[in-house]
C-alpha positions as CSV (number, residue, x, y, z in Angstrom):
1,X,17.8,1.4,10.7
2,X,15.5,-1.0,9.0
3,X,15.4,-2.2,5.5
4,X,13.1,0.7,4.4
5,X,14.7,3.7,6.3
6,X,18.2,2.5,4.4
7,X,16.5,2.6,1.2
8,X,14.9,5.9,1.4
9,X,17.9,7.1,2.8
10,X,20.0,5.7,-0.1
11,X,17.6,6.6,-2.6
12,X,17.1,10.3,-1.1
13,X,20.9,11.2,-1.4
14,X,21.1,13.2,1.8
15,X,21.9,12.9,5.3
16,X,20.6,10.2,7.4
17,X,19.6,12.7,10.1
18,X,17.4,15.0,7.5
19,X,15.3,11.8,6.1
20,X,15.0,10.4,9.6
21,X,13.6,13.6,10.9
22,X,11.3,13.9,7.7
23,X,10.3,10.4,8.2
24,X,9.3,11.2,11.9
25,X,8.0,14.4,11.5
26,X,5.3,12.5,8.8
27,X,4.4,9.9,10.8
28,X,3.5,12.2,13.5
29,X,2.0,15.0,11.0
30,X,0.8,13.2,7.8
31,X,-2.2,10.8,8.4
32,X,-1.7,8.9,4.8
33,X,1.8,8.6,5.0
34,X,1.4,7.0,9.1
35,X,-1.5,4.4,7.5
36,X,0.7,3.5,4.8
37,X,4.0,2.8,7.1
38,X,1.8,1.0,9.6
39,X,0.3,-0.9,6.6
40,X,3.6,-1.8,4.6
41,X,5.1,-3.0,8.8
42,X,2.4,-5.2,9.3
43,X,2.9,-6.4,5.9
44,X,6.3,-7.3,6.8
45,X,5.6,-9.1,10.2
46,X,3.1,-11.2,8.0
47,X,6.2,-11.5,5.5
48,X,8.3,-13.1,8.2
49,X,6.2,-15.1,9.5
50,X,5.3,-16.7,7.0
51,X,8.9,-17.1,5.4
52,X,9.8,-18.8,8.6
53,X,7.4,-22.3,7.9
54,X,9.7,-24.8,7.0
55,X,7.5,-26.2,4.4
56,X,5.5,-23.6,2.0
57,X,2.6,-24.9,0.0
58,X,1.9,-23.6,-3.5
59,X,-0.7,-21.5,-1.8
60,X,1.8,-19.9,0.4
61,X,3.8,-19.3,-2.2
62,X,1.4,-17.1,-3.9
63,X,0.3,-15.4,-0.5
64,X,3.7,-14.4,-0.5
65,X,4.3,-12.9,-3.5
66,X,0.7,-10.9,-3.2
67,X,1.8,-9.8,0.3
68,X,5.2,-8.6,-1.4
69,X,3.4,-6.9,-4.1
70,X,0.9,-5.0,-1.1
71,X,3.7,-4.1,0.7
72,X,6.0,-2.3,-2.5
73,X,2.5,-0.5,-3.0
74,X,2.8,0.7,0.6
75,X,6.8,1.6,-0.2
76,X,6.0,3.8,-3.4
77,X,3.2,5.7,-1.4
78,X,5.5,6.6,1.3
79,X,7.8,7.7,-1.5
80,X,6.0,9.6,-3.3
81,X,4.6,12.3,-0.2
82,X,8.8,11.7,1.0
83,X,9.6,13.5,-2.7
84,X,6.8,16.5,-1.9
85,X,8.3,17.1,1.2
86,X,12.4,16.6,0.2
């Protein structure tokens, strides 16, 4: 379970099983909800890698904290069409 699918499970209340299958059944059914998961991962690969440098420049610094901010956008989208469908 990655980081989001713990906290949409956490912050849903209800079984694991139920948010995973609601989770699947919108990314295979829901074409905003599959954009913004593939948006917010990719978001998170660039997250990583660029937390891995071993020396961050101011720049990078900012380009981190914008990236973050992109990807929570991403995170309350999902939410929000999770809560029409919970």
């Amino acid at each position: 379970m990655n980081s989001l699918d713990f906290q949409l499970f956490v912050s849903s209340g209800g079984s694991k099983m139920k948010e995973e299958e609601l989770v699947n059944k919108l990314l295979k059914e829901h074409e905003e909800f599959r954009k913004a998961k593939e948006l917010h991962s990719g978001l998170a690969r660039q997250l990583d890698e660029m937390e891995q440098k071993s020396h961050l420049t101011p720049q990078d610094e900012i380009d981190i904290k914008i990236l973050k901010k992109k990807k929570l956008a991403f995170k309350d989208q999902m939410e929000k069409i999770l809560l029409q469908y919970r």
